[in-house]
C-alpha positions as CSV (number, residue, x, y, z in Angstrom):
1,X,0.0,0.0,0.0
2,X,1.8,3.2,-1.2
3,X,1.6,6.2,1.4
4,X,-1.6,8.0,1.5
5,X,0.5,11.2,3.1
6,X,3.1,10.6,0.5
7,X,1.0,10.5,-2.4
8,X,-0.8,13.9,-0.6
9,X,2.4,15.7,-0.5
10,X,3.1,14.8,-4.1
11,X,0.2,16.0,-5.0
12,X,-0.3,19.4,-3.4
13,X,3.5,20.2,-4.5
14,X,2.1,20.1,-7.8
15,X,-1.1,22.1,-7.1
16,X,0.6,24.9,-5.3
17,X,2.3,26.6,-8.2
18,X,0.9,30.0,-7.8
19,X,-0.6,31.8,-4.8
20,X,-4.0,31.9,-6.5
21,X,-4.4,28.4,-5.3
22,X,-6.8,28.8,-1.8
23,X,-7.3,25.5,0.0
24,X,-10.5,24.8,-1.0
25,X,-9.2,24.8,-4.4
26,X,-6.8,22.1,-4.1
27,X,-8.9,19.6,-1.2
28,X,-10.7,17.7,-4.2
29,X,-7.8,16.5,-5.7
30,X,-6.1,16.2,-3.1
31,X,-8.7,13.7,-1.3
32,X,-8.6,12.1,-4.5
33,X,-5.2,10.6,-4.5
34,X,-6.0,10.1,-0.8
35,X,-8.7,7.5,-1.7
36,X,-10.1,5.5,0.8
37,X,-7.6,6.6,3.1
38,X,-8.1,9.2,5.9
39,X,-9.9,12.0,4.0
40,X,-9.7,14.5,6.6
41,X,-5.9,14.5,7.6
42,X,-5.6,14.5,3.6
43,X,-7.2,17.7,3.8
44,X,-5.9,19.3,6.5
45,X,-2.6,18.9,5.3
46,X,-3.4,20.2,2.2
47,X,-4.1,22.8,4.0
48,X,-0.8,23.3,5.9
49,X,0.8,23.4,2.0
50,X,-1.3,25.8,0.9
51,X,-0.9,28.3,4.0
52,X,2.7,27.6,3.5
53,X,3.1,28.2,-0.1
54,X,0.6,31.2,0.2
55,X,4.0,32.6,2.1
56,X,3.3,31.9,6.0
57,X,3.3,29.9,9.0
58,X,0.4,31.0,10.9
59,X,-0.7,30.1,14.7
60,X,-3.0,27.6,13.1
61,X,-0.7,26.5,10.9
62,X,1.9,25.9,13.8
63,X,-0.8,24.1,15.9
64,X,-1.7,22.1,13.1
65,X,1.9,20.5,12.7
66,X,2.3,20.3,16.4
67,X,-0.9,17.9,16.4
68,X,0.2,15.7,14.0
69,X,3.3,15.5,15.6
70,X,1.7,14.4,18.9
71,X,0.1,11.4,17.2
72,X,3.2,10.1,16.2
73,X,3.2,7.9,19.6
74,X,-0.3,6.8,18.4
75,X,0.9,5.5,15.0
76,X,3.5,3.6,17.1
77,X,0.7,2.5,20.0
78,X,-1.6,1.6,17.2
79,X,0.6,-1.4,15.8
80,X,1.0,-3.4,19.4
81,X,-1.2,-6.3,18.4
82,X,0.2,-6.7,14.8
83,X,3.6,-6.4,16.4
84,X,3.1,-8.8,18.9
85,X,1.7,-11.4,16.6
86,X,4.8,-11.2,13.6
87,X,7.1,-11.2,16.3
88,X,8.0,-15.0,15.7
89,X,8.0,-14.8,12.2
90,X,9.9,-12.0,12.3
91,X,12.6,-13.5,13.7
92,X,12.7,-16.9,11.8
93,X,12.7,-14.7,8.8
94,X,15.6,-13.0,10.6
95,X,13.9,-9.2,9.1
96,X,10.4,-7.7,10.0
97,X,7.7,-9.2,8.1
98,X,5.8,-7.9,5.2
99,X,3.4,-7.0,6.9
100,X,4.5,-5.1,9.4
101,X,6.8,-3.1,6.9
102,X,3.4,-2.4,5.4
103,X,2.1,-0.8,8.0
104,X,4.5,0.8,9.1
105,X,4.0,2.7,5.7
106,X,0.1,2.8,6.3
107,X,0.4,4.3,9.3
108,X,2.9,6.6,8.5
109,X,5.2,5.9,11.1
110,X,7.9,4.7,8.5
111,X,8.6,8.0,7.1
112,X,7.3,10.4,10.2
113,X,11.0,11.5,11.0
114,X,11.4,13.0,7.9
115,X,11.5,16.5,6.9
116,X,7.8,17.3,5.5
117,X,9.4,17.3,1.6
118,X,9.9,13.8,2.3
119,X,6.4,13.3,3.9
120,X,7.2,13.5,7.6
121,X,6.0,16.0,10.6
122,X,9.7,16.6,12.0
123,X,8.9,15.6,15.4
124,X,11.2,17.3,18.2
125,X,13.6,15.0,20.1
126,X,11.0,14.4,22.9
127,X,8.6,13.2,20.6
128,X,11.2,11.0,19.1
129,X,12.5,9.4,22.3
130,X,8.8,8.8,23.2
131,X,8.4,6.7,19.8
132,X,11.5,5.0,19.8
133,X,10.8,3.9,23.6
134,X,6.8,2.5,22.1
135,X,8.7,0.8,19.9
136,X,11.3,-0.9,21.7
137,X,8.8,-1.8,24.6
138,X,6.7,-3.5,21.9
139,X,9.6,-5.7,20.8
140,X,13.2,-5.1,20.8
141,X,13.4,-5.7,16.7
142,X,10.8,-3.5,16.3
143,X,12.7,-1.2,18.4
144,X,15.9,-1.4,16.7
145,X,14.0,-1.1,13.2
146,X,13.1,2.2,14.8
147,X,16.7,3.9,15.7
148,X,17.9,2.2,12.1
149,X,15.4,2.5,9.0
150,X,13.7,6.1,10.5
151,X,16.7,8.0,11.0
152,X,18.6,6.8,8.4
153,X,15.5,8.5,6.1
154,X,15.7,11.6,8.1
155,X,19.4,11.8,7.3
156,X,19.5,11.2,3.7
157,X,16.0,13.5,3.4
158,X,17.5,16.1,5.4
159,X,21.1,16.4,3.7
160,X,21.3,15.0,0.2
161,X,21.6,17.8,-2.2
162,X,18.8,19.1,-4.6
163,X,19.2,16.0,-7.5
164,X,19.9,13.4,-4.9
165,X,17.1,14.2,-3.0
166,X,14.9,14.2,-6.7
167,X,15.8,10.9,-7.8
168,X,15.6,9.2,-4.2
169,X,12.3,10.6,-2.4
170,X,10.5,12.7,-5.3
171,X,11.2,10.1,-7.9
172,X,9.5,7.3,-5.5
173,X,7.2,9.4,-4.0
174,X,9.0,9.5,-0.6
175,X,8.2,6.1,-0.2
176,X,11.6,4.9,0.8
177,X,12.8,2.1,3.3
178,X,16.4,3.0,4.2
179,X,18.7,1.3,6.3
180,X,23.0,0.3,6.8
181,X,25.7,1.3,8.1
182,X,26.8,5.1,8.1
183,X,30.3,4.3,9.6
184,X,33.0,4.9,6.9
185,X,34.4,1.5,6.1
186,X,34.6,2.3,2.4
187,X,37.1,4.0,0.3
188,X,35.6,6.3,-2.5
189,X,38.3,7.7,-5.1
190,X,36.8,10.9,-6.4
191,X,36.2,10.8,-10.2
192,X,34.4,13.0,-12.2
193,X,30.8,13.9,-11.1
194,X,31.0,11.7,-8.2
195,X,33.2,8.6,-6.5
196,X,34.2,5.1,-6.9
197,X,33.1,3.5,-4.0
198,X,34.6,0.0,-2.3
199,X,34.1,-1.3,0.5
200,X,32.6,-3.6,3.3
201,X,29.9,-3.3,5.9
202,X,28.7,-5.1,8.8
203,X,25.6,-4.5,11.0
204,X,23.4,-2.8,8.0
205,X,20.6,-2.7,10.7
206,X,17.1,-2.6,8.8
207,X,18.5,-3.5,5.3
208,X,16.6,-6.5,4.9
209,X,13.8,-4.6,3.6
210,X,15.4,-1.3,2.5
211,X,14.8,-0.3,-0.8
212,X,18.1,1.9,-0.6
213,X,21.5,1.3,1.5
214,X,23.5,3.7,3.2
215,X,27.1,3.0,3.2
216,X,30.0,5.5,5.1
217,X,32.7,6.2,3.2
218,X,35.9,8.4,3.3
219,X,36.6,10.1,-0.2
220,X,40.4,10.1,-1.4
221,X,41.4,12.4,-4.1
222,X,44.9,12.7,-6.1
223,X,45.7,9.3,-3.8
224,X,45.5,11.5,-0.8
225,X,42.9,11.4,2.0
226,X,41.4,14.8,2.7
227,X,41.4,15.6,6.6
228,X,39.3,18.2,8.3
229,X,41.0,18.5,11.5
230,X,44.4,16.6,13.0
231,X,43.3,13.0,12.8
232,X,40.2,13.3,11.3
233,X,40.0,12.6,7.3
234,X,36.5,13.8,5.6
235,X,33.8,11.1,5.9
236,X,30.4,10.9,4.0
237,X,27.9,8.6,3.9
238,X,26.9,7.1,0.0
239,X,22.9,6.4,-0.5
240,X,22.7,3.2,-2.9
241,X,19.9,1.5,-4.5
242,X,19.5,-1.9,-3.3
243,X,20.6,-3.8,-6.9
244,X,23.7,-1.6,-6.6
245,X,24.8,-3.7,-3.4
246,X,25.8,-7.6,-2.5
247,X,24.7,-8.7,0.8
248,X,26.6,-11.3,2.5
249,X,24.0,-11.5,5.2
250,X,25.6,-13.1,8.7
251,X,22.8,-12.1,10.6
252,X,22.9,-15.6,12.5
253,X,23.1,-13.7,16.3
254,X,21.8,-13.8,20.0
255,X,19.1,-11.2,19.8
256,X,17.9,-8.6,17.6
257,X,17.3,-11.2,15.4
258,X,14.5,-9.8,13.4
259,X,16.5,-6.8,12.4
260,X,17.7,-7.6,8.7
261,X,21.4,-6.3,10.1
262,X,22.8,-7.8,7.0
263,X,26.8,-7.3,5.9
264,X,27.1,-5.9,2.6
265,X,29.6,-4.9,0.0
266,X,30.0,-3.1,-3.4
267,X,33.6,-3.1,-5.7
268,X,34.3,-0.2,-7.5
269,X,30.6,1.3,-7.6
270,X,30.2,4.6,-9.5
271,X,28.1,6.6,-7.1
272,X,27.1,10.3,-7.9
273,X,28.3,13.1,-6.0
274,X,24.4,14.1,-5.7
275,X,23.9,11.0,-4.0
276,X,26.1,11.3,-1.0
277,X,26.7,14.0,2.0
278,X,29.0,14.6,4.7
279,X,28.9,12.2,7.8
280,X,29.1,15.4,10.2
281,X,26.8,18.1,8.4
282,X,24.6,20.2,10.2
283,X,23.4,21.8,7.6
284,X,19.9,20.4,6.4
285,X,18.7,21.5,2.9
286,X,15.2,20.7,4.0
287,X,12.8,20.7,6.8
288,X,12.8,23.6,9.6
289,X,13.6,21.0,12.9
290,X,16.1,22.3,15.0
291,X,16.9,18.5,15.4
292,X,17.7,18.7,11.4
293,X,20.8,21.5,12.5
294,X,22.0,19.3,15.2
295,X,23.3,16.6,13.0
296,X,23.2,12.9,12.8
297,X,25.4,11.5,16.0
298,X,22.4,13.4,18.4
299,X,20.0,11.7,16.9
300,X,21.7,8.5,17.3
301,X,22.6,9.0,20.9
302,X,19.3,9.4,21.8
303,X,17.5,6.7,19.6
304,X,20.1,4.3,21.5
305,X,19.2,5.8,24.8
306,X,15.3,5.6,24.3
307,X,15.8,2.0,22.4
308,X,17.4,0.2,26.1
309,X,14.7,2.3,28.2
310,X,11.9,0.6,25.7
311,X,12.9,-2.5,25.9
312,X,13.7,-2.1,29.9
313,X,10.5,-0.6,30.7
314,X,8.9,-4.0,28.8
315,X,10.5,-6.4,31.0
316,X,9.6,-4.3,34.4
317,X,6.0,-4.5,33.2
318,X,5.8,-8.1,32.3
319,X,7.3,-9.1,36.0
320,X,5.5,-6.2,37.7
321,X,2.0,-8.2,36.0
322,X,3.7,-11.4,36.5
323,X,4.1,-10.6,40.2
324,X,0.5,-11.4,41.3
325,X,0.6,-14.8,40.4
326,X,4.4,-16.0,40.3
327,X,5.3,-18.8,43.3
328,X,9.0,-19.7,43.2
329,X,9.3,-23.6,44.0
330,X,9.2,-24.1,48.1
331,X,7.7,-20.5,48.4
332,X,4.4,-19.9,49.7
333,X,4.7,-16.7,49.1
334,X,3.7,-14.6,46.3
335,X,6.3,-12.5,44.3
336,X,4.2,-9.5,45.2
337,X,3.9,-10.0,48.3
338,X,7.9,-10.4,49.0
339,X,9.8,-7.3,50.6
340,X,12.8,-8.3,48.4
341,X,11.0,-8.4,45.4
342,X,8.6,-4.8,46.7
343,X,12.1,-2.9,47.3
344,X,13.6,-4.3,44.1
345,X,11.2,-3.3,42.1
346,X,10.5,0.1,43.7
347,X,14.2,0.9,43.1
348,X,14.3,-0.1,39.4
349,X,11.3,1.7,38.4
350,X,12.8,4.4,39.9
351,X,15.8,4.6,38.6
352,X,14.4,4.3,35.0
353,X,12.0,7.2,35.2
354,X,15.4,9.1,36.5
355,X,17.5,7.9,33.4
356,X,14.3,8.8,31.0
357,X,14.1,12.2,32.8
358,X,18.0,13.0,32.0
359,X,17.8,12.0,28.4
360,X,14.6,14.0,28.2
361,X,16.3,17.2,29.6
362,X,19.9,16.5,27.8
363,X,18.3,16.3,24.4
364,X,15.7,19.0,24.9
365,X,18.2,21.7,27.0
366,X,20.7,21.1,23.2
367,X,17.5,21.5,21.2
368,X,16.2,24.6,22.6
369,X,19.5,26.1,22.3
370,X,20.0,25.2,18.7
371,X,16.2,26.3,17.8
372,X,17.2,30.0,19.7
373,X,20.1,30.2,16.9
374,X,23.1,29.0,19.8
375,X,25.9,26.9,19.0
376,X,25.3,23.3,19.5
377,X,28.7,23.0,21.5
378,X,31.0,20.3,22.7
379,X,29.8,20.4,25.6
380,X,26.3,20.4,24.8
381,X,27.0,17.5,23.0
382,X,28.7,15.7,25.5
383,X,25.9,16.0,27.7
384,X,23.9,14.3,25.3
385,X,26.2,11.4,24.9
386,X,27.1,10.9,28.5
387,X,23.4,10.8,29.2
388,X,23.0,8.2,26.5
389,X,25.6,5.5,28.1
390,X,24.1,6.3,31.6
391,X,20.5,5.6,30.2
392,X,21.7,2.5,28.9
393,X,23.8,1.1,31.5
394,X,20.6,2.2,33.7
395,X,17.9,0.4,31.5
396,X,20.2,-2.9,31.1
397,X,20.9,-2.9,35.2
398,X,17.2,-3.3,35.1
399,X,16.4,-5.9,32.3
400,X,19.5,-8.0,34.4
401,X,17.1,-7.6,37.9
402,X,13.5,-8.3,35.6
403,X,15.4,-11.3,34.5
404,X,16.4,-12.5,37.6
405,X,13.3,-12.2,39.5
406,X,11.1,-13.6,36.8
407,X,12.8,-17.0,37.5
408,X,12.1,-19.7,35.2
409,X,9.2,-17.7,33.7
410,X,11.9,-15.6,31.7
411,X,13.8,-18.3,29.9
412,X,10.9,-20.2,28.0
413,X,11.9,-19.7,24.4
414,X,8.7,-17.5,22.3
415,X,8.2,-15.2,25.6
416,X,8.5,-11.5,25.6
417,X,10.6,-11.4,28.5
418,X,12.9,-14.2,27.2
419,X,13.1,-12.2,23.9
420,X,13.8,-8.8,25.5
421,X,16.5,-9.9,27.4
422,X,18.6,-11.7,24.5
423,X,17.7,-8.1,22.9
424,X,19.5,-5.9,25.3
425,X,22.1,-7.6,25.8
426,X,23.2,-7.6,21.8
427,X,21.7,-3.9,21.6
428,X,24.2,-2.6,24.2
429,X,26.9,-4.4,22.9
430,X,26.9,-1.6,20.9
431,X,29.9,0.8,20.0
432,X,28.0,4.1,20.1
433,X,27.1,3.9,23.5
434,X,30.3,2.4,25.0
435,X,32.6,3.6,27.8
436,X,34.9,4.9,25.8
437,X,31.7,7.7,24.3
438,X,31.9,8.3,28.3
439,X,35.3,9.2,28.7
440,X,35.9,11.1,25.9
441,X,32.8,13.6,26.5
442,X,34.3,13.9,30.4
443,X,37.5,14.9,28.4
444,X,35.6,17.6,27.4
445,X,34.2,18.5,31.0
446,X,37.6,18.4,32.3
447,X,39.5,20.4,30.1
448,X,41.7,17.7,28.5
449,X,40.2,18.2,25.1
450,X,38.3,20.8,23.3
451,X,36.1,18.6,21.0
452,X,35.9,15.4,20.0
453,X,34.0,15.5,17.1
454,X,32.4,11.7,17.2
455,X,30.3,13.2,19.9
């Protein structure tokens, strides 16, 4: 099922040539295209392109965009039975399901991230964490699929220049799967209108049902590497249509298994200069987000961060509603009804609406700053990413406890609970969340370095 707010924003682009085009001019048409789908948000977003083009964001307007924004949760919420019921198949087919890739498109969770020229409501960073954390409680896969296929959309959408941008999202009508693996582990010699790109990737999260790849790459010109700062060479990321790459697959793993986190590799691949950006850029092309002019590593950090609460808040659930009726063998006693168990879990819900909290305000404080026209700084940054690794030593602390005192309820294979704690514990094996992110932001606290520009 294509996109119904795809196909709207398709449409209405082509509508609003002149400023002699009211709304009620352009809401047939545009309901049209929208078919059986949700008539009314077809309109009322018509109506947002219209105000806009008629040169103008008005308080409506604003609220308007905010509302859609704040349903972004719901498009999440609104999959739990569907996403509970492919979870199996998901993982014996070792990628999300068709169907669920479907509706993640019918919803229009899939492309929601993105700036709104690629069909997205460019939710703020608390809105994000909120989704990614819906997601991950649902299922860890599911989760993962989140932090992987949506930002990597929002990146490319975001940065790729004018033609890129055409013959990716206009040219499909921003219905685009994306997904890989943005670290530069590929060598592109710079030729004429673009680069010759070779390399190798591991951990492609969501490419098992991306219709493009992502794939980081440093560029080398004349022989020579270019480098930006001492000890940092220039790094972009290359956008590539699936035929264009070989997958070598490997996804045999622990957890996370329903994440299509295939390896891949091209040889010598003439990519065009249109079709790639710089790893680092804060300097969106589209959308009006001040999460767009904070880069990609932010949003990374925190879709990390809210992925381990997700998944962590899931397993404190499912013991907090197995508690009632859970006997340990030789116990007469309820779980509930144990002080161990009452004090255990007391201090882990705790300490997870505490590490939620701090990734709320670390993420929100940089936001605001960036959206009143302030430098996103190094420290700012470190912030970010130190509240990240805390978050996600915090919300694996408490899958280990959930684990624990779930006895012999948490290891029967098909459970949620048995599931999410395989998930975590491949999820934060994770390099972008490790102690070494941790030391080099308190570098920064400290005074031993000015930047490290990773963060």
């Amino acid at each position: 099922m294509r996109d119904i707010v795809g196909d709207v924003f398709e449409a209405a682009h082509q509508i609003f040539d002149t400023a002699e085009h009211g709304v009620e001019a352009v809401r047939e048409p545009v309901e049209f295209i929208a078919g059986a789908g949700d008539r009314k948000t077809a309109a009322e977003i018509a109506a947002i392109l219209s105000e806009r083009d008629l040169g103008g964001r008005s308080t409506d307007l604003d609220q308007r965009l905010s509302r859609f924004r704040s349903e972004n949760g719901q498009r999440a919420r609104g999959m739990r039975d569907l996403v509970a019921a492919e979870a199996a198949a998901s993982e014996r087919d070792r990628t999300l399901t068709a169907a669920l890739v479907e509706e993640m498109w019918a919803s229009g969770l899939m492309s929601s991230f993105n700036p709104v020229e690629a069909g997205g409501v460019e939710p703020s960073f608390a809105e994000m964490i909120e989704t990614w954390i819906e997601m991950a409680w649902q299922d860890g896969s599911f989760g993962w699929i989140g932090i992987a296929n949506l930002p990597s959309s929002f990146a490319a959408a975001c940065y790729l220049p004018d033609e890129g941008f055409a013959e990716v999202f206009t040219a499909n009508a921003n219905h685009v799967t994306m997904g890989g693996q943005f670290f530069p582990n590929g060598q592109g010699v710079a030729v004429d209108g673009g680069y010759r790109l070779t390399g190798a990737w591991q951990f492609g999260s969501g490419t098992g049902h991306a219709e493009y790849v992502a794939a980081g790459f440093v560029p080398v010109r004349d022989g020579e590497v270019t480098w930006v700062a001492e000890g940092l060479p220039e790094m972009r990321v290359a956008i590539l249509p699936r035929a264009d790459v070989t997958f070598d697959d490997g996804w045999f793993v622990q957890g996370l298994k329903a994440t299509g986190s295939y390896d891949y590799h091209v040889q010598d691949l003439l990519v065009p200069e249109a079709r790639t950006f710089p790893l680092f850029t804060t300097e969106p092309l589209r959308g009006s987000s001040a999460a767009f002019r904070m880069g990609m590593m932010p949003v990374t950090a925190a879709g990390h961060a809210a992925w381990a609460l997700g998944v962590a808040k899931s397993m404190l659930d499912d013991v907090e509603d197995l508690a009632a009726t859970k006997y340990r063998m030789s116990d007469m006693a309820s779980l509930a009804s144990r002080p161990t168990f009452q004090k255990g879990l007391a201090h882990h819900v705790a300490a997870w609406r505490a590490a939620r909290l701090l990734i709320l305000d670390a993420f929100t404080t940089a936001e605001s700053e960036v959206a009143a026209g302030q430098e996103l700084t190094p420290r700012l940054r470190a912030d970010m990413r130190v509240a990240a690794v805390y978050a996600t030593d915090v919300a694996r602390s408490c899958a280990e406890w959930a684990h624990l005192v779930a006895g012999t309820s948490s290891i029967r294979e098909g459970t949620r609970l048995e599931r999410a704690f395989r998930d975590i514990y491949t999820g934060t094996q994770h390099a972008f969340i490790s102690e070494k992110v941790a030391m080099d932001a308190a570098s920064i606290w400290l005074g031993l370095i000015e930047d490290q520009p990773g963060l």
